[in-house]
N, C-alpha and C positions, 0 to 999 in steps of 0.2 A: 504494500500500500504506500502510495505516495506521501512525504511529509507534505500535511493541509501548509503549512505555511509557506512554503514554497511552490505550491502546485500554481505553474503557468494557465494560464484563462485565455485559450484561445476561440474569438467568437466571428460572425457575421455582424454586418450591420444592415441595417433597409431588409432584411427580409422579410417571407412572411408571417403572418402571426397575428395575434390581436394584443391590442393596449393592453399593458399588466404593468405592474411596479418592480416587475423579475425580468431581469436578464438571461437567458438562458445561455450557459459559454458551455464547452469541453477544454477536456487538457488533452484531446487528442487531433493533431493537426490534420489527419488524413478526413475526419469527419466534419470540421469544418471546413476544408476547402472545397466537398463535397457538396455545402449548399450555401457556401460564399457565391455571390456575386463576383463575375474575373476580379482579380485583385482586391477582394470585401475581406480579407484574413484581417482581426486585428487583436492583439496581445495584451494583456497585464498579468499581474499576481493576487495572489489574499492581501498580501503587507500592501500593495500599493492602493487596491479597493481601499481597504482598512483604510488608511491616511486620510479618506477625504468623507468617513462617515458611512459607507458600503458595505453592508453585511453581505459574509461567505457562508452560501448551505451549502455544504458541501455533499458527493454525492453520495456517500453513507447516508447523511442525515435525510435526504431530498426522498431517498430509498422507501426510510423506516416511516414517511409520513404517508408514502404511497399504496397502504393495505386498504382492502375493503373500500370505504366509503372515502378513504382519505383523514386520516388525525390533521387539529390545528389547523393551520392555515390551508392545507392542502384537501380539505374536508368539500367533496361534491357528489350533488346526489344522485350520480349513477355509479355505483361500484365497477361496470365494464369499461369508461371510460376512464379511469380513475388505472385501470389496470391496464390499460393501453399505453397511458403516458408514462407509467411504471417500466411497461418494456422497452420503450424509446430512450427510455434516462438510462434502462441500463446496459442498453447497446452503442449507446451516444456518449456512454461516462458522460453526462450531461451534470455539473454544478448549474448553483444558478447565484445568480449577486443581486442582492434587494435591497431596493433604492427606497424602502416606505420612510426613511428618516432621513432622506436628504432634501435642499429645498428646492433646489434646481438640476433633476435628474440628468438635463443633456451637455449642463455643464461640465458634474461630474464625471461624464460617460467621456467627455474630451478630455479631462484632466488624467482620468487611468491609462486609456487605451493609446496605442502605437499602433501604426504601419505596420504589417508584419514583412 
């Protein structure tokens, strides 16, 4: 298992998806380049999240909220689909970075991420 503190966060941007306060990254390059936009790779870490207010779920934890109905935030009310994006996270090593306490999320999003 990889040290959480140093697990690189490699994501897409402009993809698709709908509005959430989660970012969904991998620390695996070959799955993000996969649904990158040409040249849409882009990088940080937990420490550098961290720095500006950014919470890391990392994908243990992303995992164990993913049963049945969904525990805590992760709680929705079809248990099928609930176990659908359980199998994506865990073929995706999918972490996710939640931006619910920061006040200006796109500022943030520029201050962690690089060019990859």
């Amino acid at each position: 298992m990889a040290d959480e503190s140093i697990v690189r966060h490699i994501l897409y941007l402009e993809g698709p998806g709908r509005e959430t306060p989660y970012l969904s990254t991998t620390e695996h390059r070959e799955v993000a380049s996969r649904f990158a936009q040409p040249n849409g790779v882009w990088e940080t870490t937990v420490p550098i999240a961290a720095s500006v207010g950014v919470r890391h779920i990392s994908n243990v934890e992303l995992l164990g909220l993913m049963k049945g109905n969904g525990q805590g935030l992760a709680k929705w009310p079809s248990a099928s689909e609930v176990s659908t994006a359980r199998r994506y996270a865990e073929e995706r090593g999918e972490h996710l970075l939640d931006f619910r306490t920061v006040n200006d999320p796109s500022t943030s999003t520029k201050e962690i991420f690089k060019k990859s």
